[in-house]
C-alpha positions in Angstrom: 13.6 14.4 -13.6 12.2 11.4 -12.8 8.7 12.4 -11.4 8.5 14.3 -15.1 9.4 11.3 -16.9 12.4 12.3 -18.1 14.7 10.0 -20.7 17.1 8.3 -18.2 16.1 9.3 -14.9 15.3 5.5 -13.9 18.6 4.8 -14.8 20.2 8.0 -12.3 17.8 6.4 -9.8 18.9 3.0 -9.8 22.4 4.4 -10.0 21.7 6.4 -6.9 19.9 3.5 -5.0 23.3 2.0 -5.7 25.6 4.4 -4.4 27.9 3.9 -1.3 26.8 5.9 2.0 30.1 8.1 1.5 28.6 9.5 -1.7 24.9 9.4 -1.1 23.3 9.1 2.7 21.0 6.1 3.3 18.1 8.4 3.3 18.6 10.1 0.0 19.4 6.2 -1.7 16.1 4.3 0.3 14.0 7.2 -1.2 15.1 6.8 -4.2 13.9 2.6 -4.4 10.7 4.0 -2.9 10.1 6.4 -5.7 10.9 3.8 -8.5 8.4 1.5 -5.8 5.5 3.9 -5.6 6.1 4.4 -9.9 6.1 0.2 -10.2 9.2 0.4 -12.2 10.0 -3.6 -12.7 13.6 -3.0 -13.4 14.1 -1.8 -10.1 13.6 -5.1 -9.1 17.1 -6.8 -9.7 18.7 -3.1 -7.7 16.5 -3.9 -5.0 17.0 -7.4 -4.4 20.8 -7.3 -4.8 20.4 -4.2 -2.2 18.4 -6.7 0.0 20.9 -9.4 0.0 23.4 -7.7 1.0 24.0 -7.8 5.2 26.4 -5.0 4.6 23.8 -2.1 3.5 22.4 0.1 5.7 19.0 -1.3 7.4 17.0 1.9 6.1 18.1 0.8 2.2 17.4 -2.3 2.8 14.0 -2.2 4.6 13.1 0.5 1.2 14.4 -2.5 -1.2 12.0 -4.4 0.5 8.4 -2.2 0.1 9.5 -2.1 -3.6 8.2 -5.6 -3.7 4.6 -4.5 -2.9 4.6 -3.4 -6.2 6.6 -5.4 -8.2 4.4 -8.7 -10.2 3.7 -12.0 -7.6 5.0 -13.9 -10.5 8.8 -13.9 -12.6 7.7 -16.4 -15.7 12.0 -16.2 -16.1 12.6 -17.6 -12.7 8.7 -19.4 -11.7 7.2 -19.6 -8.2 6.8 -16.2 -6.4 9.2 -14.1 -6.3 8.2 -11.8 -3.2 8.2 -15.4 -1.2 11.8 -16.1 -3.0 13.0 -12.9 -2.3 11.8 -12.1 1.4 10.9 -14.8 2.9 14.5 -16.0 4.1 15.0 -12.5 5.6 11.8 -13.0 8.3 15.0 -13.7 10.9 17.6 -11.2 9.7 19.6 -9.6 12.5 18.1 -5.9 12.0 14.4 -5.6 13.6 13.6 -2.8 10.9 14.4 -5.1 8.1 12.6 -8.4 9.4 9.4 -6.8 10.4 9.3 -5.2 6.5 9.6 -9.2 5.1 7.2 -9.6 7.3 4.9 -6.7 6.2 5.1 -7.0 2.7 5.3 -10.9 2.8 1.7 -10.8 4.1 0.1 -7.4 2.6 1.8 -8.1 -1.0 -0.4 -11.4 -1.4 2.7 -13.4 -1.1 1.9 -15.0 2.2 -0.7 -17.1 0.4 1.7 -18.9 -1.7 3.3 -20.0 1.8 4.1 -23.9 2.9 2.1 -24.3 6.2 5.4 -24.3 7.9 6.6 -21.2 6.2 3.3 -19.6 7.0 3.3 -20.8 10.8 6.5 -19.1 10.7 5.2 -15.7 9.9 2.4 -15.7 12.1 4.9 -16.4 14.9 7.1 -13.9 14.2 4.1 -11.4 13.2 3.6 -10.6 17.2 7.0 -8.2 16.5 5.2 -6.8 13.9 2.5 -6.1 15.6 4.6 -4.7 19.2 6.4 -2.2 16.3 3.1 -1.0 15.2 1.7 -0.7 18.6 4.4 1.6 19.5 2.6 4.4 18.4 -1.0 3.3 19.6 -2.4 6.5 20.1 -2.2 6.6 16.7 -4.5 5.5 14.1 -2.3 4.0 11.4 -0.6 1.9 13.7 -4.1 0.0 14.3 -5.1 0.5 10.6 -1.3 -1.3 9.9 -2.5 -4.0 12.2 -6.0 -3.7 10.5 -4.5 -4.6 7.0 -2.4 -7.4 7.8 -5.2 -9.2 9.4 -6.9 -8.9 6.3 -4.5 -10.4 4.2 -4.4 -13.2 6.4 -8.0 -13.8 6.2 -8.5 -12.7 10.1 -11.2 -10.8 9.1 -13.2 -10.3 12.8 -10.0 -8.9 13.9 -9.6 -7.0 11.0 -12.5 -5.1 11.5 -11.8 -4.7 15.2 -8.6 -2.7 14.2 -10.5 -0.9 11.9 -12.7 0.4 14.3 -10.3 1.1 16.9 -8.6 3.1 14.7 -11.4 5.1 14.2 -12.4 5.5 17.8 -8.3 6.5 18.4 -8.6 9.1 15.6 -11.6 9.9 14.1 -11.0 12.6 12.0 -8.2 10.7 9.8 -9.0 9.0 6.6 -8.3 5.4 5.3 -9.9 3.5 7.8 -13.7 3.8 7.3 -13.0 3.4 3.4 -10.8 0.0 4.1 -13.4 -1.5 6.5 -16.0 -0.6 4.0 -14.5 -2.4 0.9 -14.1 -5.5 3.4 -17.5 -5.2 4.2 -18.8 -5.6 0.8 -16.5 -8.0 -0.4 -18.2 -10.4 3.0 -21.5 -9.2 2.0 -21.7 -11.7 -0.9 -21.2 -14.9 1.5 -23.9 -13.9 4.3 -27.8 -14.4 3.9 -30.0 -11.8 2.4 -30.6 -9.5 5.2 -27.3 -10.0 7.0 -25.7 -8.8 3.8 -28.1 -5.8 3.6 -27.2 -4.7 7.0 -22.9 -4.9 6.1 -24.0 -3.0 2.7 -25.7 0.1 4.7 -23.1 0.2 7.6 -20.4 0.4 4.2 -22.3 3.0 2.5 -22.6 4.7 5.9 -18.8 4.6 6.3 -18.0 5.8 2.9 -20.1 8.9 3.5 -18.8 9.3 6.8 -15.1 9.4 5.1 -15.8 11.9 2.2 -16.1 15.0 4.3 -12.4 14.0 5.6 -11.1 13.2 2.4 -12.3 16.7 1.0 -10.8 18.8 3.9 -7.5 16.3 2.6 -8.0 17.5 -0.7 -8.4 21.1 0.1 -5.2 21.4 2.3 -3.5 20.0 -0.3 -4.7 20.8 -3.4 -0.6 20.0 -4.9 -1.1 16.7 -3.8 -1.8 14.5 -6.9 -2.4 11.4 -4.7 -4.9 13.1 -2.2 -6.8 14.3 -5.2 -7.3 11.0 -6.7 -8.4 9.4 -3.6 -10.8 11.7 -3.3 -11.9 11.2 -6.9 -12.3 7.9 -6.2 -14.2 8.8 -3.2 -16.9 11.0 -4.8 -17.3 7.9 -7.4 -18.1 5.5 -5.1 -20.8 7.4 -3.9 -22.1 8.1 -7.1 -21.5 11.7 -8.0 -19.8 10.8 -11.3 -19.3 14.6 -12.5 -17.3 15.5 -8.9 -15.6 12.5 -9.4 -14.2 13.2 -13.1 -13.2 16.4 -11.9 -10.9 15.0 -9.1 -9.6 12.7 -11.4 -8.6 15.6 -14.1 -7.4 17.3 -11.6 -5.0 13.9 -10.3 -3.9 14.1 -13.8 -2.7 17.3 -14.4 -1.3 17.4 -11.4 0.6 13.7 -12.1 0.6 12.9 -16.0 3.4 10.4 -15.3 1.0 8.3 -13.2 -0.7 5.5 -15.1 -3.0 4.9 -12.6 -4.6 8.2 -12.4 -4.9 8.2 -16.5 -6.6 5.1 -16.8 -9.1 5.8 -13.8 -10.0 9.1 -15.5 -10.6 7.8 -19.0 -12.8 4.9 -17.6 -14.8 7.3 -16.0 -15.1 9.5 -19.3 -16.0 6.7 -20.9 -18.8 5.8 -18.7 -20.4 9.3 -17.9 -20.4 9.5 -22.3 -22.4 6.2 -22.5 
């Protein structure tokens, strides 16, 4: 009901995310906040933070409360200041490990770790090394160095950033995400480096993205339900400039997804452009 967009299903969700464990399991209520999350419902975010301060939740619920703040606004005009510092920042030392490395993950990859004190940010990138050992884990695997590969590059540790990039690549090189990420950090540096320098990052980027649209096709094709994979892969085909492809993908994203903004507005952009 909810994915549909059907009148009242963010209320049953929120209700749900509320729940006790004897009537819903912690699974079923921290996919619930990451549903409303991934659909940036804003009213979710007074559920999850009351969710978050409570010590008594389950760690799963909790750590779920706290990813909805990736996509909830920096900013609460009602309250001032940021509200993902406000809200996670005093939870960087809770007593679970799953929930303190998420404050810790989002603090940095929402933007929010900007807005940080120097002592606050010191902080974080002391306590970032368990973030880091959690990712690292699974370091056969290539999101766990992409992970690592996007916090850098919030914190403006771009070198290592790309290092993680790379190394995901080398670990895996048949996944997706990393060649696209490395390339938008690539061109967004391009702009700061001399002529020819900048030349060079441009090629190696359009070299990356071409690289990565084979892999996000096969994605596409073993998943054709997948609205998500079919939008990425839209996006993909735009950026390297075959603008009919692309519009397709993104049709397709739609019909698969109506509910999702995103995918709407990307489309009609794109319309908009091809008919000019």
């Amino acid at each position: 009901a909810f994915r549909l967009g059907e009148e009242g299903a963010v209320e049953k969700m929120l209700s749900l995310a509320l729940k006790p464990d004897e009537l819903a399991p912690p699974i079923a209520r921290a996919t619930a906040l990451s549903e409303l999350g991934s659909a940036g419902i804003a009213q979710a975010y007074p559920t999850a933070r009351k969710i978050l301060d409570n010590a008594e939740e389950h760690p799963i619920v909790r750590a779920a409360a706290i990813n909805l703040f990736m996509s909830l606004p920096q900013v609460d005009p009602r309250e001032g200041g940021n509200i993902v510092r406000k809200a996670l920042f005093r939870h960087i030392d809770d007593p679970s490990r799953l929930v303190r490395t998420e404050a810790i993950r989002v603090l940095v990859s929402s933007g929010a770790y900007q807005s940080l004190t120097d002592s606050e940010r010191s902080r974080v990138d002391l306590a970032i090394d368990e973030v880091r050992d959690a990712l690292m884990v699974a370091s056969d695997r290539s999101g766990a160095h992409m992970g690592w590969a996007m916090l850098c590059e919030a914190r403006g540790l771009s070198g290592e950033a790309k290092q993680a990039y790379e190394t995901a690549m080398k670990v895996e090189p048949l996944t997706t995400g990393p060649r696209s990420n490395l390339a938008a950090l690539l061109e967004s540096e391009a702009r700061n480096f001399a002529p020819a320098q900048a030349q060079q990052m441009m090629l190696r980027a359009k070299q990356l993205r071409a690289e990565e649209l084979p892999l996000l096709a096969r994605d596409a094709s073993l998943a054709p339900s997948n609205a998500f994979l079919q939008f990425r892969y839209g996006l993909a085909l735009y950026l390297n400039g075959d603008m009919e492809a692309a519009l397709k993908q993104l049709k397709l994203a739609v019909d698969l997804a109506p509910e999702v903004e995103d995918f709407r507005i990307a489309r009609d952009e794109l319309e908009e452009m091809i008919s000019q």
